[in-house]
N, C-alpha and C positions, 0 to 999 in steps of 0.2 A: 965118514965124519958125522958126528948126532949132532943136530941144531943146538944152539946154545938160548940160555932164556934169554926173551919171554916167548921166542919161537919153539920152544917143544911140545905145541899141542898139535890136536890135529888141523887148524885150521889156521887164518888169520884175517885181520878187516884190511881191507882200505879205505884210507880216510880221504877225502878228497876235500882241501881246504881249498879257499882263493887263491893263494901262493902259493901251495906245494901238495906236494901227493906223501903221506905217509904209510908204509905198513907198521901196523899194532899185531904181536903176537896175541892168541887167545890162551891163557894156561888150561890145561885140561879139566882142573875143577869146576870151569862154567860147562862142562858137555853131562848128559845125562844118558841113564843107562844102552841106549843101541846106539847112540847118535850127536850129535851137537846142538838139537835144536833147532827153534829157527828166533831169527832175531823182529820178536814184535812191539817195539818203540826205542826210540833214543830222545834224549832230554838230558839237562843241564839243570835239577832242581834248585842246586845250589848257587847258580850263577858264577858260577868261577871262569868259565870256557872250557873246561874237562868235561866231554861229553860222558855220559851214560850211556851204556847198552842193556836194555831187556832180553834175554833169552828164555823162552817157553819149549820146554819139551816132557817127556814123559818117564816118569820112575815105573818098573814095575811091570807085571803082566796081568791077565784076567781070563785066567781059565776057570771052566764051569760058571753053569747058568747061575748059581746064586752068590758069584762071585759082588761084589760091591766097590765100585771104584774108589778112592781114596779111604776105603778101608780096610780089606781087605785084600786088596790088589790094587795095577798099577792106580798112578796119581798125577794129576798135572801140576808142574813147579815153575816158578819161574825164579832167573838167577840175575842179581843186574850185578855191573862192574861198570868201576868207571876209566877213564883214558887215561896214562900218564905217561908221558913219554911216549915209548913205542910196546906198550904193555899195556892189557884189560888187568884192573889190579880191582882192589877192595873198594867200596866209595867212601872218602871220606866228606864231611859235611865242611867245606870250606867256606869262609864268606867270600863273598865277590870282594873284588880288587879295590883295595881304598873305603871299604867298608866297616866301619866302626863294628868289632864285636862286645864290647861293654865288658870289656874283662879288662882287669891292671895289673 
């Protein structure tokens, strides 16, 4: 049986709230070329409660001495996603809850 989304990637978080424990699938677009990275910060820019995830890892290789990183070989990238549900999805910029955004 193949996992169904948001569980088809290689990995997944768990989220460990006050109340409840959830797993969040990771889709494969946040992993980088050998690997998935690692995850270095979480944040809530936008105050919503949909946490952020950082992940850093590395594109690319670097063979030969005059190779040049992020330019002509590998490169360090970082990829964030934010929480929705049980999914690492795109971030969107949300206002926090009961917050005026000045649009009519």
């Amino acid at each position: 049986m193949e996992p169904e989304w948001p569980f088809i990637g290689s990995r997944v978080l768990l989220l460990i709230e006050p109340d409840a424990i959830r797993v969040v699938g990771v889709p494969p677009r946040f992993n980088y070329q050998y690997d998935e990275g690692e995850i270095t910060h979480v944040s809530d820019l936008d105050g919503d409660g949909n946490l952020e995830i950082w992940f850093s890892g590395v594109f690319g290789e670097c063979d030969g001495e005059d190779s040049k990183p992020g330019i002509d070989c590998a490169i360090k990238a970082t990829h964030m996603g934010e929480i929705f549900d049980d999914a690492l999805s795109f971030f969107t910029n949300s206002p926090k809850v009961g917050e005026k955004t000045g649009k009519r």
